[in-house]
N, C-alpha and C positions, 0 to 999 in steps of 0.2 A: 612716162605714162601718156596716152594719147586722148586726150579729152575731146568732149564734144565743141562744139562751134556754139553751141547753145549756151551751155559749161563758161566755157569761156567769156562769154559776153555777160553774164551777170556777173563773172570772178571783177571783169575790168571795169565795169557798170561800178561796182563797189569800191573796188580799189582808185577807184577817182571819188571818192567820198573820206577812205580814211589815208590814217597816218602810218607808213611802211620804215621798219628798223631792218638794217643789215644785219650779219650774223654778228660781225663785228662790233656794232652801236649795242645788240643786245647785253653780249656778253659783259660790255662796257659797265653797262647802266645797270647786271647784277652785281657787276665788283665793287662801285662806287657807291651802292645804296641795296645793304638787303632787305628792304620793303618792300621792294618789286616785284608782285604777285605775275610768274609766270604757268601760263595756263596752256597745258596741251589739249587739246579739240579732236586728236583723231580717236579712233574707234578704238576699244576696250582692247580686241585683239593685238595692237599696234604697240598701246602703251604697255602690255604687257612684255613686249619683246625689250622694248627700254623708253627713256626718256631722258629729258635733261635732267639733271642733278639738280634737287629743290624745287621743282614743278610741280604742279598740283592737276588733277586729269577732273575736269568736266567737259567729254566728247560734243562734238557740233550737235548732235540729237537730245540731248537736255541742257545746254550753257543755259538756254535763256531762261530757262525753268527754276532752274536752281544758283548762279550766281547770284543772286542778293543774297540768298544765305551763306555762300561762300567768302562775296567780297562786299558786305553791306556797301561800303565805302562808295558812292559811284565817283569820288574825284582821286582816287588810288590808282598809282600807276599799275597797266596789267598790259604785259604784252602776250601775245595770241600765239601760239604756233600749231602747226600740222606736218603734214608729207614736206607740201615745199613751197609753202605758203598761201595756196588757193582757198581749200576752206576755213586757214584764220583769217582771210581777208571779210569775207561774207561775214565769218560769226564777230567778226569788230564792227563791222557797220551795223550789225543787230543791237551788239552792247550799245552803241553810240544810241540806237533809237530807245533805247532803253533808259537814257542821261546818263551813263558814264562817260565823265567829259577827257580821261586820260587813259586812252587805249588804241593798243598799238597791232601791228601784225609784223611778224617778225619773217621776213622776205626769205627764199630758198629751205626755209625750215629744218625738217628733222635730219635731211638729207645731207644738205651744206652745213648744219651743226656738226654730223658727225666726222662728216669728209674736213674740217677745220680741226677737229681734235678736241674737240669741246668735252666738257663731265658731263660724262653720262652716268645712269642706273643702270644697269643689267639685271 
């Protein structure tokens, strides 16, 4: 996808604020521990097509509205994902300004999940 310049600079603007998991570190961290509130962010259309297996969908246009009812917890590991990791970078800097002090964005996303072989939902 060809993003803007503009786009860009607040994704990197952010992404020098939080903390980025590989596909590989994720998968890691759902096997060794299922408390790991993973959170898809993209758009209703998106997650309807599929998702990761055990994700929970609140899209970048209400996270910040409604996770405290989702994940009161703000010190509860939650890793972010989207397309291919841009807008769960943004929505983890939000959570952060929010005090969730453990949260992640999960780098290459939906994309590089699926191209790795990853559980999906369909």
């Amino acid at each position: 996808m060809d993003h803007s310049a503009a786009f860009l600079a607040i994704v990197n603007a952010a992404k020098a604020n939080i903390k980025e998991l590989t596909i590989a570190e994720t998968l890691a961290r759902m096997e060794s521990d299922p408390s790991v509130h993973i959170v898809d962010v993209r758009e209703d259309r998106e997650w309807a097509l599929g998702h990761i297996t055990g994700a929970v969908h609140l899209g970048k246009g209400i996270i910040e509205r409604d996770v405290e009812k989702a994940i009161p917890d703000k010190d509860a590991e939650i890793i972010l994902y989207c397309g291919g990791g841009f807008r769960s970078a943004l929505s983890a800097e939000n959570l952060q300004k929010m005090g969730y002090t453990n949260v992640y964005s999960m780098d290459g996303g939906w994309r590089e999940w699926v191209a790795a072989g990853n559980p999906v939902d369909l």
